[in-house]
MARZA-784424 format. One line per field, with one value per residue (C-alpha): residue in three letters; x negated, y, z. Coordinates in Angstrom, 2 decimals, always signed. Example, Ala and Ser with C-alpha at 12.3 -4.5 7.8 and 13.67 -1.06 7.14 Angstrom:
2
bamar = [Ala/Ser]
c1 = [-12.30/-13.67]
c2 = [-4.50/-1.06]
c3 = [+7.80/+7.14]
***
This chain:
73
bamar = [Unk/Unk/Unk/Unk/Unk/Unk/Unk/Unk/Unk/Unk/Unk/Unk/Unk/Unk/Unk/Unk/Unk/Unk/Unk/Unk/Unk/Unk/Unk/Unk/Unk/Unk/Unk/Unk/Unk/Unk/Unk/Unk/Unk/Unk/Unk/Unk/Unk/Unk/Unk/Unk/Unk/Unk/Unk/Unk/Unk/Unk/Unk/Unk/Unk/Unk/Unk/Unk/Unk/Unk/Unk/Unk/Unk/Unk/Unk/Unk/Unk/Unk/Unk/Unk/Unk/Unk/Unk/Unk/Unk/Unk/Unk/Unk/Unk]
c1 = [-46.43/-44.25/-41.17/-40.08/-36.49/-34.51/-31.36/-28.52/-26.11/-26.89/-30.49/-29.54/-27.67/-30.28/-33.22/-31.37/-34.17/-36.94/-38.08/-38.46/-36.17/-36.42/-33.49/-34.02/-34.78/-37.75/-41.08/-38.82/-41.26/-44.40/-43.23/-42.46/-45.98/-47.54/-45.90/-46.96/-50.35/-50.64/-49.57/-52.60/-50.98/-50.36/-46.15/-47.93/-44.30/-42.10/-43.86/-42.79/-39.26/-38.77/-40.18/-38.02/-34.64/-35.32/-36.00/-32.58/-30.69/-31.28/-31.82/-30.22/-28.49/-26.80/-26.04/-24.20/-22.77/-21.37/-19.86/-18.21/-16.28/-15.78/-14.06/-13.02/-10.83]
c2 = [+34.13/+37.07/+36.53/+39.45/+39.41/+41.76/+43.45/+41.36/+39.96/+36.35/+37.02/+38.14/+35.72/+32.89/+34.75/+36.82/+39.07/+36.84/+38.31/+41.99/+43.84/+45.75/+47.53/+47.74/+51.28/+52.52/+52.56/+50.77/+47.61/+49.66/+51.94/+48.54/+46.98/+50.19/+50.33/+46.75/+47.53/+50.65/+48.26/+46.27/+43.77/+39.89/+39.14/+35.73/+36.04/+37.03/+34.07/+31.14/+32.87/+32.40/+28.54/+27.55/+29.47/+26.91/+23.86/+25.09/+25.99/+24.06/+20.63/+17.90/+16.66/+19.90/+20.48/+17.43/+17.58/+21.16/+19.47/+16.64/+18.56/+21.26/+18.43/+15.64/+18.48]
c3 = [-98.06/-99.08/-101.46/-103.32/-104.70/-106.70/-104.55/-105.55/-103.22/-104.22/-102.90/-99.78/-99.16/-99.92/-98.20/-95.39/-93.83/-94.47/-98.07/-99.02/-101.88/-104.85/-106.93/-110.61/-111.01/-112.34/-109.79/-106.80/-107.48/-107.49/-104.33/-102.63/-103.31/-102.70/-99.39/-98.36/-99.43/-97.21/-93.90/-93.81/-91.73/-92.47/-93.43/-91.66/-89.74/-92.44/-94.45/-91.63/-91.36/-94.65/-94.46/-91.71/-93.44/-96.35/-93.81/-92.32/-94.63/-97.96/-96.99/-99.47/-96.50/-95.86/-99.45/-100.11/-96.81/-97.61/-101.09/-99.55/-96.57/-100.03/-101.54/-99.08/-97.12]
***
């Protein structure tokens, strides 16, 4: 699995290192998937990185926990 997002803070924040980025100016997606292309290696890793920073990180558990201590405190 490979997630592509565009180059905005938000993004980065959400996905960390685990995705690759693209900036919205003309050919930066098609240099990016040309790049991957060329490594002829699985993103196997990058893939389970990204899994287990969603597992982590955005749990329903978490999330509500983060709201309550937002608003209890």
């Amino acid at each position: 699995m490979l997630i592509w997002f565009l180059d905005v803070d938000f993004n980065h924040q959400v996905a960390q290192e685990t995705a690759l980025y693209w900036q919205k100016e003309e050919g930066q997606l098609a240099q990016l998937i040309d790049r991957v292309d060329a490594q002829n290696q699985p993103f196997s890793e990058l893939g389970q990185a990204a899994k287990e920073n969603m597992k982590e990180n955005y749990t329903w558990e978490k999330i509500v926990g983060e709201y309550e201590e937002l608003f209890l405190s």
